[in-house]
N, CA and C of each residue as an Amber inpcrd file, in Angstrom:
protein
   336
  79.2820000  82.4620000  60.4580000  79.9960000  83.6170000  59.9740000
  81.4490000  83.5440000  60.4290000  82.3650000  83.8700000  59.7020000
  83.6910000  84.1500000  59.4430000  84.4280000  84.6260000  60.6800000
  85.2460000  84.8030000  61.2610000  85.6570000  86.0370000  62.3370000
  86.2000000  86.6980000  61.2580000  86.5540000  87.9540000  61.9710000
  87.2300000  89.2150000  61.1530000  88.6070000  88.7980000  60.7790000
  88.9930000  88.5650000  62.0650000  90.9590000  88.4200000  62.8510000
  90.9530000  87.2000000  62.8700000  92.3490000  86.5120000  62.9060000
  92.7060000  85.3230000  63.6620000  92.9950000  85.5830000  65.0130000
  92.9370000  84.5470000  66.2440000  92.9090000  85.0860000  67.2330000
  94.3070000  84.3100000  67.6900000  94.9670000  85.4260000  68.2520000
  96.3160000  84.9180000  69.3730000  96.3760000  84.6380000  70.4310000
  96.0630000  83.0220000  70.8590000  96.1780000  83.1480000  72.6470000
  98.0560000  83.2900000  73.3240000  97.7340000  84.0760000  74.0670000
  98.8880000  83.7570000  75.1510000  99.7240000  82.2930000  75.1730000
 100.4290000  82.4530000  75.5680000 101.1200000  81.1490000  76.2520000
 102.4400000  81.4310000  77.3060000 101.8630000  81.3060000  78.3280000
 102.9440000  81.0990000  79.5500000 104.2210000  80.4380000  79.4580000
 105.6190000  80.8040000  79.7990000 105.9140000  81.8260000  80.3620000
 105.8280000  83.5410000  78.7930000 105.1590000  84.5590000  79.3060000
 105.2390000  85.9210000  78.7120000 105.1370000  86.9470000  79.4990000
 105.9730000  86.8110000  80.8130000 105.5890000  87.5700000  81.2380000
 106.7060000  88.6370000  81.7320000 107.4510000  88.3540000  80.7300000
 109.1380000  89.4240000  79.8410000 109.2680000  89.4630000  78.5190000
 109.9450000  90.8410000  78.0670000 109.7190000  90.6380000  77.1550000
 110.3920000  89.6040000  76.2610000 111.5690000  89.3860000  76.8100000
 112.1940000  87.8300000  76.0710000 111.4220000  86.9240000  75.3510000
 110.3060000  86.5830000  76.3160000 108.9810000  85.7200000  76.6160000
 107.7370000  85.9700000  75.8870000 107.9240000  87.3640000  75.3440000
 106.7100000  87.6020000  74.4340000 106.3270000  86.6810000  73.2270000
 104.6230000  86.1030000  73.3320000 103.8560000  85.2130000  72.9130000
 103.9850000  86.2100000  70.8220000 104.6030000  85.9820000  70.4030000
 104.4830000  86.4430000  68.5920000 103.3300000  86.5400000  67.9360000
 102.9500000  87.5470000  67.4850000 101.8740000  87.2870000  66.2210000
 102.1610000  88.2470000  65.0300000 100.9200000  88.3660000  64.3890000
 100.9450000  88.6430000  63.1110000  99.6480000  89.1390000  63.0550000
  99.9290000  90.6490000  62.9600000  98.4570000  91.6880000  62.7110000
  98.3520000  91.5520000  61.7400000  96.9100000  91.7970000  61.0890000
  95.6610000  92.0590000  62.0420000  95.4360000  90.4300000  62.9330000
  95.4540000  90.6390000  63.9820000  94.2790000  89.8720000  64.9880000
  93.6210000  90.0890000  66.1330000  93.5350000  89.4860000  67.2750000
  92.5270000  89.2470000  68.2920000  93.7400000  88.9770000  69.1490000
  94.1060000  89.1250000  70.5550000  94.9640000  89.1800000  71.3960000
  94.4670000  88.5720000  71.9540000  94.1690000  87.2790000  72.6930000
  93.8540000  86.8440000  73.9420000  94.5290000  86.4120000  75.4190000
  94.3910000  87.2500000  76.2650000  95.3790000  87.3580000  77.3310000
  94.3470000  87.2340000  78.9630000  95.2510000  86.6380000  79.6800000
  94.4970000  86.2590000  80.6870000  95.2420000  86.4220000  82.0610000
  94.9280000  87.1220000  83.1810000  96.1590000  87.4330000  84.6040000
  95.8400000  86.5690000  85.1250000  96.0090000  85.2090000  84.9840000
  96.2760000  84.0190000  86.2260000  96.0540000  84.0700000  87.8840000
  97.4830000  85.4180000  87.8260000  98.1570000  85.4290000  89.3560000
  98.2140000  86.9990000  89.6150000  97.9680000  87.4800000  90.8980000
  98.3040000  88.5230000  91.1530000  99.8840000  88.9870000  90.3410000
  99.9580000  89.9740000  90.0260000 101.2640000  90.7580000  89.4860000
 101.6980000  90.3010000  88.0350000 100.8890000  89.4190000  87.1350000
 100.7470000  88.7490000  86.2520000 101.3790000  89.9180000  84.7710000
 101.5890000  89.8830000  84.0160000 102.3020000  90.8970000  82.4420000
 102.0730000  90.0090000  81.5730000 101.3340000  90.3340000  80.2620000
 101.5600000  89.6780000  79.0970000 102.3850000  90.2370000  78.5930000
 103.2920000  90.0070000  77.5390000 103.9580000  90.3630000  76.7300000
 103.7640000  89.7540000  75.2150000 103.3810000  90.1090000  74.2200000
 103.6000000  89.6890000  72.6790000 104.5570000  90.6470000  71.8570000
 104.3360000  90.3740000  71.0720000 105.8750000  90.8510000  69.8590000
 105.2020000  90.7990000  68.5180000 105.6410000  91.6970000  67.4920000
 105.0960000  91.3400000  66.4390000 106.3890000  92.1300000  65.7010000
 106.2290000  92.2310000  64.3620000 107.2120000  93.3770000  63.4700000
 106.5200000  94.4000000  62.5730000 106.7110000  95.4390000  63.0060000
 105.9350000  96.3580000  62.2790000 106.4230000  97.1990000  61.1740000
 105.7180000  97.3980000  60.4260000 106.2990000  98.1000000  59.2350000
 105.7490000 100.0390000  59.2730000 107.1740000 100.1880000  58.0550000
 107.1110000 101.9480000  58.3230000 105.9390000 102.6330000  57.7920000
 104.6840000 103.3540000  58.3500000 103.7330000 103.5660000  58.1290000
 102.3700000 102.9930000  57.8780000 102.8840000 101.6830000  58.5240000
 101.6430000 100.6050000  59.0480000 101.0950000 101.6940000  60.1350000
  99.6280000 101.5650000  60.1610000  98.8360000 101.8810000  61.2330000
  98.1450000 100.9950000  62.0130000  98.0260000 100.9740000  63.3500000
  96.9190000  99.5130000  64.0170000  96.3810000 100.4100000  65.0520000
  95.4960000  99.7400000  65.3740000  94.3790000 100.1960000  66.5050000
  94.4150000  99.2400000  67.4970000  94.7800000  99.2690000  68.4420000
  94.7870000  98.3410000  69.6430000  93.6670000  98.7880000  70.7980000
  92.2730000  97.7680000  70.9750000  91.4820000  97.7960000  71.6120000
  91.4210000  96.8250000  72.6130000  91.1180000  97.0980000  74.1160000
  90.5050000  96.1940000  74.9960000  89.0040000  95.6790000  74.7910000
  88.4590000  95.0540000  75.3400000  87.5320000  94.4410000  75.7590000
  87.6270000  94.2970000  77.1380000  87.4330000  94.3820000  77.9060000
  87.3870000  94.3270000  79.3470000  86.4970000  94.8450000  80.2660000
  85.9590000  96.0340000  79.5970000  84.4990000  96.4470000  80.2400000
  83.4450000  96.3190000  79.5010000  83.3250000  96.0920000  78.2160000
  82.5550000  95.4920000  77.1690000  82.1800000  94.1900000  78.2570000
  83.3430000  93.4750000  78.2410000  82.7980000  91.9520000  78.7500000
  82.7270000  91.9290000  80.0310000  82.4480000  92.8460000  80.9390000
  82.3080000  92.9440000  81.8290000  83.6110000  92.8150000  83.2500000
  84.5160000  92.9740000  82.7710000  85.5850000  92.6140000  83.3910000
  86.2300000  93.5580000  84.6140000  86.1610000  93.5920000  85.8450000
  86.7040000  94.7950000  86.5640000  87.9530000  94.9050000  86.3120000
  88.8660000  94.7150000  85.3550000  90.5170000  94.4860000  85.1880000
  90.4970000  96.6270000  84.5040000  91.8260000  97.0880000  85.2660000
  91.8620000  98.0360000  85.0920000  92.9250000  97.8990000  84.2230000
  93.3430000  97.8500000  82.5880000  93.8760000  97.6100000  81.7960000
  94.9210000  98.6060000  81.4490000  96.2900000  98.0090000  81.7080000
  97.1340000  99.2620000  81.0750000  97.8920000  98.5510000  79.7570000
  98.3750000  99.0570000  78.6980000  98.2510000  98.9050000  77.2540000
  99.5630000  99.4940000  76.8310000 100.8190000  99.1120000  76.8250000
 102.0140000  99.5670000  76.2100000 102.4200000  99.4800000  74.7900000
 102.9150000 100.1610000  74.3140000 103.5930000  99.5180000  72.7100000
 104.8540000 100.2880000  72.6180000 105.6590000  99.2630000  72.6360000
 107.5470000  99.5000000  72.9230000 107.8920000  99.5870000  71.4370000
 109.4600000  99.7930000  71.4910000 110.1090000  99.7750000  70.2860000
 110.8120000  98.3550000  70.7740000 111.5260000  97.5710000  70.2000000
 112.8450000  96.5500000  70.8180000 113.8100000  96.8900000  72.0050000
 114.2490000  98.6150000  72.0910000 114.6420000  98.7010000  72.8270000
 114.2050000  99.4760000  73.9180000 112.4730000  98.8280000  73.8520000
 112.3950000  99.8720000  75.5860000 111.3220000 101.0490000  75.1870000
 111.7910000 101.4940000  74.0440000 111.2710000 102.8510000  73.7700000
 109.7140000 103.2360000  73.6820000 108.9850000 103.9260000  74.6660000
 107.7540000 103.9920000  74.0930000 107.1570000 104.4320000  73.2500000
 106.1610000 103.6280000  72.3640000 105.5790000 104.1470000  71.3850000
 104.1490000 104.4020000  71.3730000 103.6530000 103.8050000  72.5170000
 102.2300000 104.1590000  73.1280000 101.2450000 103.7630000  74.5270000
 101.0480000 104.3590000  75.0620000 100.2440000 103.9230000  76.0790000
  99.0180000 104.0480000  76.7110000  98.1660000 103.3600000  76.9880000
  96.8220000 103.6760000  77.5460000  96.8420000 105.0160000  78.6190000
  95.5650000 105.4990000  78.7740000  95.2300000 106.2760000  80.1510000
  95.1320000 105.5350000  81.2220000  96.3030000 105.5150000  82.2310000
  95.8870000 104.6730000  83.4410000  95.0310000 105.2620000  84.3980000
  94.5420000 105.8450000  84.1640000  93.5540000 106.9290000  84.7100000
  91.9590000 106.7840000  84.2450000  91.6620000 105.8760000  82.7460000
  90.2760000 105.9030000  82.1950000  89.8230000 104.6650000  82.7640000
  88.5090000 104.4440000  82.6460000  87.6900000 103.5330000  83.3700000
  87.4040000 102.8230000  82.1200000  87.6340000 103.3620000  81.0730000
  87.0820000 102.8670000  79.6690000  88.0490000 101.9300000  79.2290000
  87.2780000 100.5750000  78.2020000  88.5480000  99.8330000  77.2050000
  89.6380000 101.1440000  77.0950000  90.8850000 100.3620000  76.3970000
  91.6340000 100.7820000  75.9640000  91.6820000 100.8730000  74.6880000
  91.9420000 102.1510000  73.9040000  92.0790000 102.4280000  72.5650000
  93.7040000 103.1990000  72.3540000  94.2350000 102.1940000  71.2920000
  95.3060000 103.3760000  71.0450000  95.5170000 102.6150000  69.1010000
  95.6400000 104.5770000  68.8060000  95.9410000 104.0540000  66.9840000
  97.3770000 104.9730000  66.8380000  98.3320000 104.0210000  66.3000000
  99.8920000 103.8550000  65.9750000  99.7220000 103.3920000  65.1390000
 100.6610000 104.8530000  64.6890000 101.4470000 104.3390000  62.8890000
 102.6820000 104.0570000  62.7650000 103.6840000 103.4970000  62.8160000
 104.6280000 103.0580000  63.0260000 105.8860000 104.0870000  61.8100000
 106.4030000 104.5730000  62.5780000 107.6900000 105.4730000  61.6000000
 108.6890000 104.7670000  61.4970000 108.8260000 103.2180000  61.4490000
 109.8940000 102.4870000  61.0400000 109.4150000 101.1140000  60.9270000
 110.7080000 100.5000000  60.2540000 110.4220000  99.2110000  60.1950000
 111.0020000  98.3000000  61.4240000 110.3900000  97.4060000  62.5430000
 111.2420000  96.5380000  63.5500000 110.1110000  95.6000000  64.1380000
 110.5810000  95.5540000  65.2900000 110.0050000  94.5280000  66.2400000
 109.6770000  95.2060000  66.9790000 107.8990000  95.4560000  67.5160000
 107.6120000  95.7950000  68.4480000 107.2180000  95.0760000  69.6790000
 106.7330000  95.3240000  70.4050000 106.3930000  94.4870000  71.7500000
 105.1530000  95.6090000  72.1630000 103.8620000  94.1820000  72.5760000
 102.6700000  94.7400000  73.5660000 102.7490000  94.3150000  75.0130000
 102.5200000  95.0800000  76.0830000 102.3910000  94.9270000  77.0110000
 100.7600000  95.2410000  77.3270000 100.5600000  94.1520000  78.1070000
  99.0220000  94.3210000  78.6000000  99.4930000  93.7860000  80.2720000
  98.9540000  94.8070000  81.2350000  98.8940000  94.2500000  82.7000000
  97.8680000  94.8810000  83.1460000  97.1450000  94.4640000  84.4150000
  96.2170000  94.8140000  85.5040000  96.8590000  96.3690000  86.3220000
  96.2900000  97.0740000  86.2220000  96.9920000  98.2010000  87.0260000
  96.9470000  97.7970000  88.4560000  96.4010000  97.4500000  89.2810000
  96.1420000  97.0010000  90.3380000  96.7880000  96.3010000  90.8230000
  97.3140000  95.0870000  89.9190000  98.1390000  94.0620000  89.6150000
  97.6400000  93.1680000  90.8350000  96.2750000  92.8580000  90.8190000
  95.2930000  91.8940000  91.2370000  96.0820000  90.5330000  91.2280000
């Protein structure tokens, strides 16, 4: 059977946003904290009234990683963020009120 998504791995150095690993939604994010204090960063371009759903996996797969989940504008601006407070994956659904370049941040709250 098919996957749904194509999947995006990481690639080191991303761990600015300069450095952010690019894709192209819909896919599969694959990100991994190496090192204590570790940040992914990806990038994509979103369009005006695109919607996406950005989900973890991390307690699904059993993972003790306490997941925090950003979605910037280019300059900084937030456009969404996880509960750093839930024990649960991360869910967040953004519709985008413009057209640009966004940026995901995924880090360890703990920063293990």
């Amino acid at each position: 059977m098919k996957a749904p998504f194509t999947e995006t791995l990481e690639f080191e150095p991303n761990a600015t946003p300069a450095q952010a690993t690019p894709f192209t939604p819909p896919c599969a994010l694959n990100g991994r904290f190496d090192v204590p204090r570790d940040r992914d960063w990806f990038s994509f371009t979103a369009h005006k009234g695109q919607r996406l759903l950005f989900t973890s996996m991390t307690r699904r797969a059993g993972s003790p990683a306490e997941l925090l989940v950003r979605i910037e504008s280019a300059d900084g601006t937030l456009l969404a963020e996880s509960d750093p407070g839930s024990t649960n994956d991360v869910a967040l659904d953004v519709t985008f009120a413009k057209d640009g370049p966004v940026r995901v941040l995924a880090e360890e709250l703990l920063r293990r």
